[in-house]
C-alpha positions as CSV (number, residue, x, y, z in Angstrom):
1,X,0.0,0.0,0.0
2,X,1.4,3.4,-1.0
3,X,2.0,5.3,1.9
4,X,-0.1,9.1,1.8
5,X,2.1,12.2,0.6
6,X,3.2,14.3,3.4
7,X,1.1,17.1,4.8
8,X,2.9,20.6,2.9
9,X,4.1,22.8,4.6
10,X,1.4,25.8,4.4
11,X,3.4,28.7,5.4
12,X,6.2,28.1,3.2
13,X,2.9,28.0,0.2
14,X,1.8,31.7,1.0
15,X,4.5,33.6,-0.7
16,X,4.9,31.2,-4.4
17,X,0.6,31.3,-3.8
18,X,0.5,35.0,-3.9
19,X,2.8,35.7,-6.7
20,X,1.0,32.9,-8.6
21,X,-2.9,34.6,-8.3
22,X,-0.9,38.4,-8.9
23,X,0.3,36.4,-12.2
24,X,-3.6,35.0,-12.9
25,X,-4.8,38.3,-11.7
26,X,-2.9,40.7,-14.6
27,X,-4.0,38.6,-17.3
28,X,-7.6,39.1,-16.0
29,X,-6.8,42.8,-15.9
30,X,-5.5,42.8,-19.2
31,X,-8.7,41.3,-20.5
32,X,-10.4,43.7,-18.4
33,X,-8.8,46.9,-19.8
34,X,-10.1,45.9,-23.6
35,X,-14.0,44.7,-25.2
36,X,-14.5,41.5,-24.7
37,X,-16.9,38.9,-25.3
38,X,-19.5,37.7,-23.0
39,X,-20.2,33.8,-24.0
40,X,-22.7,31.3,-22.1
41,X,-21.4,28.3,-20.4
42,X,-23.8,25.2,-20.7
43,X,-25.5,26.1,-17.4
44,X,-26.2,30.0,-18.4
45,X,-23.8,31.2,-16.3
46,X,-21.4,34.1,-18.3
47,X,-17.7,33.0,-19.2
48,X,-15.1,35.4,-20.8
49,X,-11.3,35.5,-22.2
50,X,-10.5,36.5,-18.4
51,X,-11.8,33.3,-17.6
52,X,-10.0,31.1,-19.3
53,X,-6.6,33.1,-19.5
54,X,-6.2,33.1,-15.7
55,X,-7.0,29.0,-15.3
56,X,-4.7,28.8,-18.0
57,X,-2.1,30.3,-15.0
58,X,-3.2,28.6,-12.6
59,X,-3.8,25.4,-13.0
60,X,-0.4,24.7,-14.3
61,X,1.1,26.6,-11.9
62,X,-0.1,24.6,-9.0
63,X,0.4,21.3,-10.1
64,X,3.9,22.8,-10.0
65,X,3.4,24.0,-6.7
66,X,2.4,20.7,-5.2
67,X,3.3,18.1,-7.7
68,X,0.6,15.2,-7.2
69,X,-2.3,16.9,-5.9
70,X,-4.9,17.4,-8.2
71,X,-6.2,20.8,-9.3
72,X,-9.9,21.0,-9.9
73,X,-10.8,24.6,-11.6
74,X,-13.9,25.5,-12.9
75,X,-13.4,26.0,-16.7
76,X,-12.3,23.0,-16.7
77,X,-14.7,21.1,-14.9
78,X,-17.3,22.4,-17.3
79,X,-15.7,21.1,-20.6
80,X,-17.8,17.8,-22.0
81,X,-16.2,14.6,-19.8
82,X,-14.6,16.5,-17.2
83,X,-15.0,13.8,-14.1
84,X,-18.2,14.8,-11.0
85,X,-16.3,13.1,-8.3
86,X,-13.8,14.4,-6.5
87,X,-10.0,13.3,-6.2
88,X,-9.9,12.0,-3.0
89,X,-8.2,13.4,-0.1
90,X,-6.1,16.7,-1.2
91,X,-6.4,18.9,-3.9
92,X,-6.6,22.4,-5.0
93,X,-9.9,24.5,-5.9
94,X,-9.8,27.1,-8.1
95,X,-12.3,29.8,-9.4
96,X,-10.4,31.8,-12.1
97,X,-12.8,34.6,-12.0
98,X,-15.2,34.6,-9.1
99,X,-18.3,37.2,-10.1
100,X,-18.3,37.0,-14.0
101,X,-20.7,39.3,-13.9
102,X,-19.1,41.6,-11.8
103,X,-16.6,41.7,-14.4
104,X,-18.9,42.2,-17.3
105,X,-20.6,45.0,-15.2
106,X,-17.6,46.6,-14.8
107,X,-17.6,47.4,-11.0
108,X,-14.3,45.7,-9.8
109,X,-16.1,43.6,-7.4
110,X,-14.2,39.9,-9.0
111,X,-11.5,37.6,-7.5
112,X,-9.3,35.5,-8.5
113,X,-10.1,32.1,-5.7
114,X,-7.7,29.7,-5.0
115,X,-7.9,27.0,-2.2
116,X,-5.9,23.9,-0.8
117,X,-8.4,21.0,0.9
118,X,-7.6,18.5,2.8
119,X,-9.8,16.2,4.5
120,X,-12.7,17.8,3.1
121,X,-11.6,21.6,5.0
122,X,-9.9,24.0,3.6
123,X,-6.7,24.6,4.7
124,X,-5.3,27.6,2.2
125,X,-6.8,30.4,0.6
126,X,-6.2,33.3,-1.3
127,X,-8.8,35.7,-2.8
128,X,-7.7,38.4,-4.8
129,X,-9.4,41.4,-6.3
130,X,-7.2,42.5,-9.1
131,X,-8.7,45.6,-9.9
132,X,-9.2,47.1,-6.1
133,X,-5.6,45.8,-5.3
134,X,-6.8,43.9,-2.9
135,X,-5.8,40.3,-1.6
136,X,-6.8,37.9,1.3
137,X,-4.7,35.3,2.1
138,X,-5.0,32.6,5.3
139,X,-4.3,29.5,6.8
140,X,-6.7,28.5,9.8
141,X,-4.7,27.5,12.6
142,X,-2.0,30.0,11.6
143,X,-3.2,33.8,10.5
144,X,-5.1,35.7,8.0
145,X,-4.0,38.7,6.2
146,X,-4.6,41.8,4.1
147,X,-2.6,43.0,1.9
148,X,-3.2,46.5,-0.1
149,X,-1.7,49.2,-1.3
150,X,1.5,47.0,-0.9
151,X,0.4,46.9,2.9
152,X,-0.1,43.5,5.1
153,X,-2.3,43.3,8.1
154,X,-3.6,41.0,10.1
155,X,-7.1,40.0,10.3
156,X,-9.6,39.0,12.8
157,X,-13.1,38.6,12.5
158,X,-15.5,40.5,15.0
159,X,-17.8,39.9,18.1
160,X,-21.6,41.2,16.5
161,X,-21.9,44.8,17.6
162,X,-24.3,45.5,20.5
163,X,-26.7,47.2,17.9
164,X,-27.1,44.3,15.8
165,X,-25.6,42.2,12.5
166,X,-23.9,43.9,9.5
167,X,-24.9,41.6,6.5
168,X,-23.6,41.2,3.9
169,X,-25.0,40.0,0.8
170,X,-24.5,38.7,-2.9
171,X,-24.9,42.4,-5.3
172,X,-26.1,39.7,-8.2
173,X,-28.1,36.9,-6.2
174,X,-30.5,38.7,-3.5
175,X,-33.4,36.5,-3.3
176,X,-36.8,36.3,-1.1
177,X,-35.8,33.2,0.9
178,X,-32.2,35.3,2.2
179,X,-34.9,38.5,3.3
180,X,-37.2,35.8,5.1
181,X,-33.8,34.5,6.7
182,X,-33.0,38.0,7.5
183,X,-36.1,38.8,9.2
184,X,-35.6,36.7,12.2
185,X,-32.1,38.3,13.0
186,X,-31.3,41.4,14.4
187,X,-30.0,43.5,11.4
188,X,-28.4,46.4,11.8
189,X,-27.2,47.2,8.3
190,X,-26.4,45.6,5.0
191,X,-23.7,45.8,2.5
192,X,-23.8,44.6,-1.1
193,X,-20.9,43.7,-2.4
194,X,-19.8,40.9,-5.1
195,X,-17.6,37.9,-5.5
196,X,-15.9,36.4,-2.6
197,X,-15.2,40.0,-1.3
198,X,-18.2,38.8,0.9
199,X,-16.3,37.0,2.9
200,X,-13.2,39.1,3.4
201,X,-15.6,41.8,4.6
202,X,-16.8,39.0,7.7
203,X,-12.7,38.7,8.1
204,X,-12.0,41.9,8.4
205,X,-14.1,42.5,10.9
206,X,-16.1,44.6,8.9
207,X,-19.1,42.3,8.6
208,X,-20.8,39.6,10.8
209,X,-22.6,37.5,8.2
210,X,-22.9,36.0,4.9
211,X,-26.2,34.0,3.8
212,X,-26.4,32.3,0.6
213,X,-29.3,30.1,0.2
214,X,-29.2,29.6,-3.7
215,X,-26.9,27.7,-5.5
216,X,-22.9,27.6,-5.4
217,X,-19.9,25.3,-6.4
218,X,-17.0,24.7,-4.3
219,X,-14.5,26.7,-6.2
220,X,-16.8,29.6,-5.5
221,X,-16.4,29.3,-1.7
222,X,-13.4,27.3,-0.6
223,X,-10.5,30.2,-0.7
224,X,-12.9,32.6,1.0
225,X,-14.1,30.0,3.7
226,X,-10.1,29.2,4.2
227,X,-9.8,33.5,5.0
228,X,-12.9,33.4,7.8
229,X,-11.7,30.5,9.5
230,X,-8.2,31.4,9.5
231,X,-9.4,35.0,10.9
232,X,-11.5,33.3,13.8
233,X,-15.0,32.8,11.6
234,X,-16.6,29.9,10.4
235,X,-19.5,28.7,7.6
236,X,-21.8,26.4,8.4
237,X,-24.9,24.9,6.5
238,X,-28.5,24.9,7.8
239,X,-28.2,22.2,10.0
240,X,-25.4,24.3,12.1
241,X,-22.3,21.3,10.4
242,X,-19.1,23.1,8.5
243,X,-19.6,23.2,5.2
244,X,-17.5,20.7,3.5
245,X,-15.6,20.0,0.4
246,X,-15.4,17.4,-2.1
247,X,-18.9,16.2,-2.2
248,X,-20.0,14.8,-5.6
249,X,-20.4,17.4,-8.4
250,X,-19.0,20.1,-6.3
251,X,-22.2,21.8,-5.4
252,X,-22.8,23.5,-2.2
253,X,-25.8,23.3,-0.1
254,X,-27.3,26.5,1.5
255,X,-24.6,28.4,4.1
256,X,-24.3,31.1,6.6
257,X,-20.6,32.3,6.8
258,X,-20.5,33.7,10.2
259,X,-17.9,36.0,12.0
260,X,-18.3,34.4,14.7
261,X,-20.7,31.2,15.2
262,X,-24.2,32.4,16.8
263,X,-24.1,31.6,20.6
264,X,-26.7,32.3,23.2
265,X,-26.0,35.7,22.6
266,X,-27.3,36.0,19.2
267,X,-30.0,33.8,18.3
268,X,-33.1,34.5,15.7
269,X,-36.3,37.1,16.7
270,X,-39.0,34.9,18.2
């Protein structure tokens, strides 16, 4: 019996991680800066030259990074044969362009997503938003970061304010089941905002939850996830279990990301 691969070493990832996603992120500006052309992926959803330039980065670049561990990206798990299950054990997830239509809308609000899983957890992200200069990186267990303006801070997510939850919510996906959610929490204020910049907002303490009860893929939420659990937060389904990864055909149930987990505390209005 082959004996598993060693764990990696995470820290020693963050730096060759980073410069990899900055690499994916210019060709997506690149693309950005010029017309391009919107196409429709089998299932609707919007792809683009952005798209497919930055997996084109990526995915080579980190089978390089961790030769043997499988990289699952989502351009290429749309193509005609591409396998449902996935590999087992460790493996990266990757979303090349997290909020498409962010991007075709033109409002900066789209990452480049990038996460390590193991076990079914994520246990490296990095979530960058080329065109605000923005990037979150973080390994639970050891840290989460910001990095701007060519500036790194540390992160930690936020004990709910006395006067109530700061949501916030999908800029493409509201939705009457999220507002019925809403209504039995006390909700202070709500920002829109696109992409996984969601849950960097809950990391940064700048936020205190994240509902999305409509559909998602793994590579939309893994990196992101990685950032609020390295910062102190966690996301959780509707039964209250961590949302996991690897499950057949990649979808994701519903999820709350939380800042921190609801407690006796904070519990819903009636």
């Amino acid at each position: 019996m082959t004996a598993p691969a060693p764990a990696p070493d995470l820290p020693s990832l963050l730096a060759p991680l980073e410069a990899l996603v900055r690499r994916a992120g210019a060709e997506v500006m690149a693309a950005y800066a010029v017309p391009f052309a919107v196409e429709r992926k089998a299932d609707g959803s919007p792809v683009t030259a952005a798209d497919r330039a930055a997996e084109a980065i990526l995915a080579p670049g980190l089978a390089a990074l961790l030769p043997g561990v499988p990289v699952v990206a989502e351009e290429a798990m749309s193509e005609p044969g591409a396998p449902p299950v996935a590999p087992a054990g460790r493996f990266w997830l990757v979303d090349p362009l997290d909020g498409t239509r962010e991007f075709v809308a033109r409002n900066g609000e789209f990452t480049v997503n990038v996460a390590l899983v193991d076990a079914g957890l994520p246990v490296l992200g990095a979530v960058l938003a080329p065109a605000l200069d923005l990037l979150y990186l973080g390994v639970p267990g050891l840290g989460a970061w910001r990095v701007a303006g060519g500036q790194r801070s540390a992160l930690a997510a936020r004990a709910v304010p006395p006067q109530g939850l700061s949501v916030a919510y999908s800029r493409s996906h509201r939705d009457d089941r999220t507002e019925r959610w809403l209504s039995a929490w006390p909700v202070a204020d709500r920002i829109a905002v696109g992409s996984a910049l969601k849950f960097g907002l809950l990391a940064a303490g700048q936020a205190d939850v994240y509902p999305r009860l409509g559909p998602t893929m793994e590579w939309d939420t893994a990196a992101g996830h990685a950032v609020l659990a390295a910062a102190g937060g966690c996301v959780l389904d509707l039964q209250g279990q961590p949302l996991r990864y690897g499950k057949p055909g990649y979808r994701n149930p519903d999820f709350v990301a939380w800042a921190r987990a609801p407690g006796p505390t904070l519990s819903p209005a009636g």
